[in-house]
Biotite code that builds the C-alpha atoms (Angstrom):
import biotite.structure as struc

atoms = struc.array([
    struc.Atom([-10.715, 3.598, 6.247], chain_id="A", res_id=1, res_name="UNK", atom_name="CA", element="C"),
    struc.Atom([-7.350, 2.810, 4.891], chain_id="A", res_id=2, res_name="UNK", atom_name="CA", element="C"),
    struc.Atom([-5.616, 6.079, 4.787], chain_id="A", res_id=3, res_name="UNK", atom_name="CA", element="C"),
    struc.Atom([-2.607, 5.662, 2.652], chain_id="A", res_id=4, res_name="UNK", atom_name="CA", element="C"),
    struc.Atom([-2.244, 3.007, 0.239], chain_id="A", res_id=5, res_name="UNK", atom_name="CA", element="C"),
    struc.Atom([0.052, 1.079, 2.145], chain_id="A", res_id=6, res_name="UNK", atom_name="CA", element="C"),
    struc.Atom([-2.068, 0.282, 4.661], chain_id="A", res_id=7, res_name="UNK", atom_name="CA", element="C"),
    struc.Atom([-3.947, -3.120, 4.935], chain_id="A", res_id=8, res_name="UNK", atom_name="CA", element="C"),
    struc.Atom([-7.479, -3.362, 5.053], chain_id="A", res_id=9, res_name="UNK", atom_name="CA", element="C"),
    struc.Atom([-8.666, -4.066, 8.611], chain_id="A", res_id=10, res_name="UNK", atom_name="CA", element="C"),
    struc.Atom([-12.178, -5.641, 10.465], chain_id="A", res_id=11, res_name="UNK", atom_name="CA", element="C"),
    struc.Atom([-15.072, -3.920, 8.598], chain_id="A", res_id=12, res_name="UNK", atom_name="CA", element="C"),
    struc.Atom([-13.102, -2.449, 5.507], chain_id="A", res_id=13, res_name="UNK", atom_name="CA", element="C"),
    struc.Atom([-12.137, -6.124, 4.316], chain_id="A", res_id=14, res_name="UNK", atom_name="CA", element="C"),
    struc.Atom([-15.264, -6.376, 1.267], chain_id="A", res_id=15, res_name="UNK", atom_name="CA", element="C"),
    struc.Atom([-13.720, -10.412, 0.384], chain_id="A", res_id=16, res_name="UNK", atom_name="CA", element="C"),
    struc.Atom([-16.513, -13.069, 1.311], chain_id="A", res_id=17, res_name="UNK", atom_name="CA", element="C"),
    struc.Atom([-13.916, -15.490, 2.218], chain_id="A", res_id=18, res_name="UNK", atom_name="CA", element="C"),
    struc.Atom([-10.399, -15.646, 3.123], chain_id="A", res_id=19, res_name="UNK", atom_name="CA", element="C"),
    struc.Atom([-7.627, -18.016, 4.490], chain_id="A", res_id=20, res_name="UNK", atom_name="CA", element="C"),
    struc.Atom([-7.084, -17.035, 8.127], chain_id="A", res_id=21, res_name="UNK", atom_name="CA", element="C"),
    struc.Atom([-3.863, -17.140, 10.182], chain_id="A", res_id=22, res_name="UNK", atom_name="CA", element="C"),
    struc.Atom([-4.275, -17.264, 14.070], chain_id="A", res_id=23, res_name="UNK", atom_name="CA", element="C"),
    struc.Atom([-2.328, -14.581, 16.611], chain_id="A", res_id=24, res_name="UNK", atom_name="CA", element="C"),
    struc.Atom([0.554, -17.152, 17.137], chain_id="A", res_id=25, res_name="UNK", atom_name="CA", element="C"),
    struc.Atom([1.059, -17.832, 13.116], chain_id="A", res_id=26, res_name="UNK", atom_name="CA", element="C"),
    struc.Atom([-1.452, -21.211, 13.004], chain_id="A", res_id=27, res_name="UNK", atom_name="CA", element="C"),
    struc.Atom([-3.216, -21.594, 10.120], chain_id="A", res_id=28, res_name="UNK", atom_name="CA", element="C"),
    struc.Atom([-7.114, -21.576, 11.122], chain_id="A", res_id=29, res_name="UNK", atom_name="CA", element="C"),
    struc.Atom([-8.377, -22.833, 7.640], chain_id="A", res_id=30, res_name="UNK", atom_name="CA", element="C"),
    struc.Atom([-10.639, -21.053, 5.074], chain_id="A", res_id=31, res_name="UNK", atom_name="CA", element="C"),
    struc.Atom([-13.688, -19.076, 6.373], chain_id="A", res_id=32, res_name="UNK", atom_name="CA", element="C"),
    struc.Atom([-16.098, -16.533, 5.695], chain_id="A", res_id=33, res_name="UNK", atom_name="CA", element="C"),
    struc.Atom([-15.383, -13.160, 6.690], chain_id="A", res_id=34, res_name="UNK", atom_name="CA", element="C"),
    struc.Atom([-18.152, -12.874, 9.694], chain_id="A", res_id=35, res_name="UNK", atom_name="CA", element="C"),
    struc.Atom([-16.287, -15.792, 11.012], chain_id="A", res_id=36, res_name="UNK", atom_name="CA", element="C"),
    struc.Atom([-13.231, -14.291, 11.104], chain_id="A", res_id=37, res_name="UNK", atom_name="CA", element="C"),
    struc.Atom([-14.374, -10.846, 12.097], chain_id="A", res_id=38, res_name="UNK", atom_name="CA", element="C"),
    struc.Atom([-16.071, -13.199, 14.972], chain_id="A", res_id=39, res_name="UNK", atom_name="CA", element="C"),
    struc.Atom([-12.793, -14.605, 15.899], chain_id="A", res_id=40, res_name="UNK", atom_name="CA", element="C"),
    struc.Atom([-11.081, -11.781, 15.841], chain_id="A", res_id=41, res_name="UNK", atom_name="CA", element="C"),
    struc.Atom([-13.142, -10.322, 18.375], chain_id="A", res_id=42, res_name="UNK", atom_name="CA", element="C"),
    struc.Atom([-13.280, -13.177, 20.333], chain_id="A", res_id=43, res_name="UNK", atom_name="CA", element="C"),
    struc.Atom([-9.610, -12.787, 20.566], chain_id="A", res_id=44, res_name="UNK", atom_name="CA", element="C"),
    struc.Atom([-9.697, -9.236, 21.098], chain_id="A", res_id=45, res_name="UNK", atom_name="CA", element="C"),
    struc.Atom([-8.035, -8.466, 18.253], chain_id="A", res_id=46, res_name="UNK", atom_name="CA", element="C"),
    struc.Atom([-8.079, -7.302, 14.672], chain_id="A", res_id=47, res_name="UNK", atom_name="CA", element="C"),
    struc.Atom([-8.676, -8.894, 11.334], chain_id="A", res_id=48, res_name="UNK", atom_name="CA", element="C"),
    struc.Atom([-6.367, -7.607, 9.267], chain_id="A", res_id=49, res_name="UNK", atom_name="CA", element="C"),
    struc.Atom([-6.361, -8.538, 4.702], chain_id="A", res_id=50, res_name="UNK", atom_name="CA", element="C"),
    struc.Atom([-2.654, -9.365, 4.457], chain_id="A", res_id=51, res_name="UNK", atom_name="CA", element="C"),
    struc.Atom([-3.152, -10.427, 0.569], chain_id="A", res_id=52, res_name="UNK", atom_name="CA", element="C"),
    struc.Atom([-6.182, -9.268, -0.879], chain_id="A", res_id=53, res_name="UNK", atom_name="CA", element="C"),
    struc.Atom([-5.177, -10.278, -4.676], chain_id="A", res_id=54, res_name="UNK", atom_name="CA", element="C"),
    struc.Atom([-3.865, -14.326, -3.850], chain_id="A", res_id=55, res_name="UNK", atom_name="CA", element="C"),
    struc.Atom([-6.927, -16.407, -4.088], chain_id="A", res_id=56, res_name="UNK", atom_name="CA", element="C"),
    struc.Atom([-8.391, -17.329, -1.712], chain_id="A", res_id=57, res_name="UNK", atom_name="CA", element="C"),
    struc.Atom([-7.321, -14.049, 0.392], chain_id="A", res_id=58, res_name="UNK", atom_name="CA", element="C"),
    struc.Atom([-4.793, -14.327, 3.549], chain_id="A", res_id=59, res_name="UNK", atom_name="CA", element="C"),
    struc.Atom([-5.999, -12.486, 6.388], chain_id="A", res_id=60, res_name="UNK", atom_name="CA", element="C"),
    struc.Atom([-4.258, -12.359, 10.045], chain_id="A", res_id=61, res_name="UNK", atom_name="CA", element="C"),
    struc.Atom([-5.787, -12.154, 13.449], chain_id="A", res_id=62, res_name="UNK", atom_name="CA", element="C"),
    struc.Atom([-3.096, -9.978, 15.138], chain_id="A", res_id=63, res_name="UNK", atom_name="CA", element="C"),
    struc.Atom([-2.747, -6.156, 17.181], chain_id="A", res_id=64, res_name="UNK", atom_name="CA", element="C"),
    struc.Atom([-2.908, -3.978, 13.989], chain_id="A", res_id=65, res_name="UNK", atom_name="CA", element="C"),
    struc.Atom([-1.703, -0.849, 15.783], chain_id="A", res_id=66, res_name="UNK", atom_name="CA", element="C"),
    struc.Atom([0.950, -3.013, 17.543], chain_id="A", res_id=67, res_name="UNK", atom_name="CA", element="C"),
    struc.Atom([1.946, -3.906, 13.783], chain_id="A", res_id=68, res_name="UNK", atom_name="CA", element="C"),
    struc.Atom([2.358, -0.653, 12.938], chain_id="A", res_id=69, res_name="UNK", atom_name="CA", element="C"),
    struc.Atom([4.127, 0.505, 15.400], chain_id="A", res_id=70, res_name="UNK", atom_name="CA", element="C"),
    struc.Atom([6.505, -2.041, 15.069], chain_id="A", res_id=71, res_name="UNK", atom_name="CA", element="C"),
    struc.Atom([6.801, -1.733, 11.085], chain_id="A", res_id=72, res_name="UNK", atom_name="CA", element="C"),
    struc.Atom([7.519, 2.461, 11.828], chain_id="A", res_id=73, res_name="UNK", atom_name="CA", element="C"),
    struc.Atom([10.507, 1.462, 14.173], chain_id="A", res_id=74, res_name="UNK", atom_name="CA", element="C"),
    struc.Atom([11.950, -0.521, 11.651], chain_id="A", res_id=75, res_name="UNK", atom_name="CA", element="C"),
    struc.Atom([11.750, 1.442, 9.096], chain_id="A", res_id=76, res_name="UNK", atom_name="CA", element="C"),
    struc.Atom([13.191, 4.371, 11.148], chain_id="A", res_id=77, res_name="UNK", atom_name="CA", element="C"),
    struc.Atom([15.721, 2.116, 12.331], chain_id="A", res_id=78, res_name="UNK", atom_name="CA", element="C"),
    struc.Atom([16.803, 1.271, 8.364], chain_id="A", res_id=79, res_name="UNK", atom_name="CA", element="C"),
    struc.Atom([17.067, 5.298, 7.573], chain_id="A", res_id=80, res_name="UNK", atom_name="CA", element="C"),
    struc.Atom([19.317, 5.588, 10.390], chain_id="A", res_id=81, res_name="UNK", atom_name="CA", element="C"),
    struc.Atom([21.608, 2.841, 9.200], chain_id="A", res_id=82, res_name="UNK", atom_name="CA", element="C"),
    struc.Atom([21.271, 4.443, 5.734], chain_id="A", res_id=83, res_name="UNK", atom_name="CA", element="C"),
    struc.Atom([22.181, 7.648, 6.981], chain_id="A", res_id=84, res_name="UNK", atom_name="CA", element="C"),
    struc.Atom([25.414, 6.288, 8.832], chain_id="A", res_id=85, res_name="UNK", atom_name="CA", element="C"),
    struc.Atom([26.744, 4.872, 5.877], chain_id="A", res_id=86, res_name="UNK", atom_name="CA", element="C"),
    struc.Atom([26.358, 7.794, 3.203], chain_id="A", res_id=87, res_name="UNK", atom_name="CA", element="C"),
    struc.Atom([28.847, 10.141, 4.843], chain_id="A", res_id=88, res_name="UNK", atom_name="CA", element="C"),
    struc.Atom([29.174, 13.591, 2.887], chain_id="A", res_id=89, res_name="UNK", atom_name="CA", element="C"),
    struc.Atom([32.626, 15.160, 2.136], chain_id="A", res_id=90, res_name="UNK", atom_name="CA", element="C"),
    struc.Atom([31.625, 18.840, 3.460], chain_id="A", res_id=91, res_name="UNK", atom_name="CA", element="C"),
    struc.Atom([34.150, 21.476, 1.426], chain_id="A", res_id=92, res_name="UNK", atom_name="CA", element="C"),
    struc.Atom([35.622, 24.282, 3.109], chain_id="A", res_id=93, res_name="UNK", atom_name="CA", element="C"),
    struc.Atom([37.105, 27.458, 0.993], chain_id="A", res_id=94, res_name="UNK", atom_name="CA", element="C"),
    struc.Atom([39.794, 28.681, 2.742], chain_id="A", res_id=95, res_name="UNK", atom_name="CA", element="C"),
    struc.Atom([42.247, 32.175, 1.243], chain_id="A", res_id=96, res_name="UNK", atom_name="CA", element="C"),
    struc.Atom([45.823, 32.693, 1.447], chain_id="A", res_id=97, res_name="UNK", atom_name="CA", element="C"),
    struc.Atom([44.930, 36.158, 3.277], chain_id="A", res_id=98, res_name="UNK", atom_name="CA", element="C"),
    struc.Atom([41.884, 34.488, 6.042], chain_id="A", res_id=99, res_name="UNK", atom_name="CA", element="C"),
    struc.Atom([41.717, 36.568, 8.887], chain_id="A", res_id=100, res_name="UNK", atom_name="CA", element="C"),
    struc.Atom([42.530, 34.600, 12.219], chain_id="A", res_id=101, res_name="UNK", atom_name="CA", element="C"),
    struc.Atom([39.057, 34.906, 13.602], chain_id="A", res_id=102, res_name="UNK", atom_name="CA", element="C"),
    struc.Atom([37.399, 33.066, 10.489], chain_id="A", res_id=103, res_name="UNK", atom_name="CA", element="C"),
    struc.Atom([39.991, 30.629, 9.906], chain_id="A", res_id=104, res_name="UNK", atom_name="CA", element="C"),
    struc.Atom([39.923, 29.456, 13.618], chain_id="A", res_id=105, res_name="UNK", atom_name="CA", element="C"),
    struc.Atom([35.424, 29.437, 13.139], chain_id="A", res_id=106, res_name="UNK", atom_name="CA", element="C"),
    struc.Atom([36.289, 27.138, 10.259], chain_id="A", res_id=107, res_name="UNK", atom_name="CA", element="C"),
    struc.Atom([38.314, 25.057, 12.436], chain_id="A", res_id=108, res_name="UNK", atom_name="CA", element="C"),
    struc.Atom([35.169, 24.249, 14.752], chain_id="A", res_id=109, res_name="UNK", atom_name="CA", element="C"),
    struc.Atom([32.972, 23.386, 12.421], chain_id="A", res_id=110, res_name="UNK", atom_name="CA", element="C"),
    struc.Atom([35.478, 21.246, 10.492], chain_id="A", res_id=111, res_name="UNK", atom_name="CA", element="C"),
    struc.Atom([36.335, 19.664, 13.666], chain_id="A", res_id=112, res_name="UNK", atom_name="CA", element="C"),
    struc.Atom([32.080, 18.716, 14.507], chain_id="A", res_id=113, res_name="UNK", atom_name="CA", element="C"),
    struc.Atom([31.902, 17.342, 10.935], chain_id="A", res_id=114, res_name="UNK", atom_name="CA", element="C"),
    struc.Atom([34.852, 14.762, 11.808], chain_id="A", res_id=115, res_name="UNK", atom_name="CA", element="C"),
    struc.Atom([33.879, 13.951, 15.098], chain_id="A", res_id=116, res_name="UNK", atom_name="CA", element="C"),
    struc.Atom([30.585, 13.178, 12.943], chain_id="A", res_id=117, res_name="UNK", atom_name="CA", element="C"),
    struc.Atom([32.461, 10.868, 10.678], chain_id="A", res_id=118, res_name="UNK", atom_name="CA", element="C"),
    struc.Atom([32.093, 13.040, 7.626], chain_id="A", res_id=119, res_name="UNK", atom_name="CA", element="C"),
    struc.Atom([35.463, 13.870, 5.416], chain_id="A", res_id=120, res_name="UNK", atom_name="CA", element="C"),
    struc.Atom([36.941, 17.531, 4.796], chain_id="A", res_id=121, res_name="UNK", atom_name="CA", element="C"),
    struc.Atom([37.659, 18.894, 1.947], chain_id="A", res_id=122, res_name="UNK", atom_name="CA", element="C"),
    struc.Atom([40.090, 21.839, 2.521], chain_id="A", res_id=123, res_name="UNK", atom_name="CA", element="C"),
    struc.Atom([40.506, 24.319, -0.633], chain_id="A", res_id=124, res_name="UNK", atom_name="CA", element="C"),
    struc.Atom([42.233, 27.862, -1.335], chain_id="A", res_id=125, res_name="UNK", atom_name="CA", element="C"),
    struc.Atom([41.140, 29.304, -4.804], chain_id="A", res_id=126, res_name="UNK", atom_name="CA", element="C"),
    struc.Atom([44.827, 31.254, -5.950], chain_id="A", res_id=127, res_name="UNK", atom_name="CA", element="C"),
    struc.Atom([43.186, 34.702, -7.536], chain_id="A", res_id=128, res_name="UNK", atom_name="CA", element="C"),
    struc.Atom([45.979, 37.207, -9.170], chain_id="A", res_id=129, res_name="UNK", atom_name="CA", element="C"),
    struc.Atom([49.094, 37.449, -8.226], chain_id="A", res_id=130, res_name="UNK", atom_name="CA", element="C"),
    struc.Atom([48.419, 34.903, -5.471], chain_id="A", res_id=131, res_name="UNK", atom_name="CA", element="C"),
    struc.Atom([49.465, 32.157, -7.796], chain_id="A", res_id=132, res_name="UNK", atom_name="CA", element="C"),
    struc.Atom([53.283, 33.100, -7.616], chain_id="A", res_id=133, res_name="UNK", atom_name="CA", element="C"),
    struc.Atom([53.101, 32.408, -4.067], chain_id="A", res_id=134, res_name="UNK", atom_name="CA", element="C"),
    struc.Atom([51.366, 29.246, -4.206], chain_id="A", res_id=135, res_name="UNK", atom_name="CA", element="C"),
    struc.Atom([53.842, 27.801, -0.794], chain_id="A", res_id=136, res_name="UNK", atom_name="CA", element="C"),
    struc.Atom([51.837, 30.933, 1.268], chain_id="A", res_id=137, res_name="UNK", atom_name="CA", element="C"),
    struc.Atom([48.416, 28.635, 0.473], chain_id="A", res_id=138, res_name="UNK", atom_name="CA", element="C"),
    struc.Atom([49.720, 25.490, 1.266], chain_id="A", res_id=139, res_name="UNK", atom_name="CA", element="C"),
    struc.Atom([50.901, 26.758, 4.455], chain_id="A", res_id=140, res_name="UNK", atom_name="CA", element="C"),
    struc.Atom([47.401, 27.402, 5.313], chain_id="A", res_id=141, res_name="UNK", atom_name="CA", element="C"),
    struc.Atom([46.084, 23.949, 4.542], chain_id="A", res_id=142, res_name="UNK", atom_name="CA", element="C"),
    struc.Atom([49.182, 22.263, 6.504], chain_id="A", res_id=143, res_name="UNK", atom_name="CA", element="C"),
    struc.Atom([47.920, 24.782, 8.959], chain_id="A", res_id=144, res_name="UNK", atom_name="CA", element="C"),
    struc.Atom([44.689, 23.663, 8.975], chain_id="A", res_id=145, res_name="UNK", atom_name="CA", element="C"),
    struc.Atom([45.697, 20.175, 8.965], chain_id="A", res_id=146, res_name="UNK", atom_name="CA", element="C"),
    struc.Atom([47.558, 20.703, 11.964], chain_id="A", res_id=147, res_name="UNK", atom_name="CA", element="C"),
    struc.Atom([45.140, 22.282, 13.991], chain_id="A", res_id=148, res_name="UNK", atom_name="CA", element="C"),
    struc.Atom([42.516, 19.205, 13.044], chain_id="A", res_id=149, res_name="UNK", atom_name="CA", element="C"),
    struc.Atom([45.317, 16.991, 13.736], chain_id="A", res_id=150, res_name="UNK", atom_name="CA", element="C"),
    struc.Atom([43.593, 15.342, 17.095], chain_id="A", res_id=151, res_name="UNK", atom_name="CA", element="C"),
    struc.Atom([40.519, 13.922, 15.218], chain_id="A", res_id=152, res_name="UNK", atom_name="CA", element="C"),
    struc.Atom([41.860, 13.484, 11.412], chain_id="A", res_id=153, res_name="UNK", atom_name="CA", element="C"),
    struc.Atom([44.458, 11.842, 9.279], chain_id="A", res_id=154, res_name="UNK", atom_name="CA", element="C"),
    struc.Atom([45.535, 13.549, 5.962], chain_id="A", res_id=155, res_name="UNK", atom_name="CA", element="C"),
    struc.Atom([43.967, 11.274, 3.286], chain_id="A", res_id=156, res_name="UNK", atom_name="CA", element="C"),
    struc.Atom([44.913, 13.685, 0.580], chain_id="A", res_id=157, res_name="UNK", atom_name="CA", element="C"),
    struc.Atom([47.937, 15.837, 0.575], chain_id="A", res_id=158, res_name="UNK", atom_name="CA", element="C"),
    struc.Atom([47.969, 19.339, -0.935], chain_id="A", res_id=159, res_name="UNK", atom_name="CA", element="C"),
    struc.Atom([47.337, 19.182, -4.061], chain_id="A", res_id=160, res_name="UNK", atom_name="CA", element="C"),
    struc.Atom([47.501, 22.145, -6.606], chain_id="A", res_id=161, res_name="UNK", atom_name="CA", element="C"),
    struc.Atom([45.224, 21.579, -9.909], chain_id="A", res_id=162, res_name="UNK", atom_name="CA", element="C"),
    struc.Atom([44.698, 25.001, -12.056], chain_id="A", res_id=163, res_name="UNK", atom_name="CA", element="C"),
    struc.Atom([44.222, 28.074, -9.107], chain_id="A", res_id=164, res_name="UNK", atom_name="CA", element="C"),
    struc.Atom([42.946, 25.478, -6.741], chain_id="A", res_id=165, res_name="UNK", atom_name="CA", element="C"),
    struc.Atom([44.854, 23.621, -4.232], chain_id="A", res_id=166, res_name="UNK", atom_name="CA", element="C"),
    struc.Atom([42.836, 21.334, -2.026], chain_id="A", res_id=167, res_name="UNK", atom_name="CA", element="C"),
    struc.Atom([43.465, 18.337, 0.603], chain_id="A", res_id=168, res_name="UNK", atom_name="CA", element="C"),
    struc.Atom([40.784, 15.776, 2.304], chain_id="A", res_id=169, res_name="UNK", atom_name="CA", element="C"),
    struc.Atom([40.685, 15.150, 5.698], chain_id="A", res_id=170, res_name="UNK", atom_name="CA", element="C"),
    struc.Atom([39.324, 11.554, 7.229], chain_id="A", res_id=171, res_name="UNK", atom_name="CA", element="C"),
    struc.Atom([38.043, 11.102, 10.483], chain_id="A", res_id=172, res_name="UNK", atom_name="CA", element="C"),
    struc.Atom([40.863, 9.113, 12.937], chain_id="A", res_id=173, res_name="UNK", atom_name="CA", element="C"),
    struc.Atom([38.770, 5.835, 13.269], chain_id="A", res_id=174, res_name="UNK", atom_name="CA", element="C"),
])
């Protein structure tokens, strides 16, 4: 039985009495009745599968229906792929004027896998307090950071302070 409802109708599940049929290698066969076809189809060693059970008179194929899906699975696993290659993600990271050494350098890392991944950086320091009369100490950090990721990035976006936030993006070197 058809499990999903995306899949075709094949051999004894087709119910139409008669349906156009296409041969193995794409020939049209002519219209027949669908013991004829089944009978073909098993002559061929094959499957009868209802490509267009609403067009009148019905389409069905003689062809390897788990061949077909396999193939129609690796294409569509091929197109997420693609799709997942183009939508990059800009991953933030929240940096603070005081970071110890040991976090900022884990931050680092992981900034450094998402560019080598071909994903941009977004580099921020949230100024809380007092911190915002030394707003120079937080940009030091970011040019900092910057340098550090200077092997696999370009600066796309220089420091830039907006309210008690100063950020900067990073883009992978192509």
């Amino acid at each position: 039985m058809a499990n999903n409802k995306n899949d075709l109708k094949v051999n004894d599940e087709i119910k139409v009495s008669e349906l156009m049929v296409i041969g193995p290698n794409g020939e049209q066969m002519g219209i027949k009745s669908r013991e004829d076809a089944l009978t073909l189809a098993t002559y061929a060693g094959l499957d009868l599968v209802l490509m267009s059970g609403t067009s009148t008179p019905a389409v069905g194929k003689i062809m390897d229906y788990n061949k077909y899906k396999y193939e129609k699975q690796k294409k569509l696993k091929e197109a997420q792929k693609k799709q997942r290659e183009t939508n990059k993600d800009i991953k933030e990271y929240r940096l603070s004027v005081v970071i110890d050494v040991h976090d900022f350098e884990t931050r680092v890392r992981n900034a450094q896998e998402y560019l080598q991944k071909g994903h941009k950086i977004k580099a921020q320091i949230r100024f809380k307090g007092r911190q915002m009369a030394h707003t120079e100490l937080g940009r030091e950090v970011l040019d900092k950071f910057a340098d550090k990721l200077s092997e696999v990035s370009t600066i796309e976006t220089a420091p830039k302070l907006e309210g008690r936030v100063m950020y900067m993006l990073l883009a992978p070197k192509k």
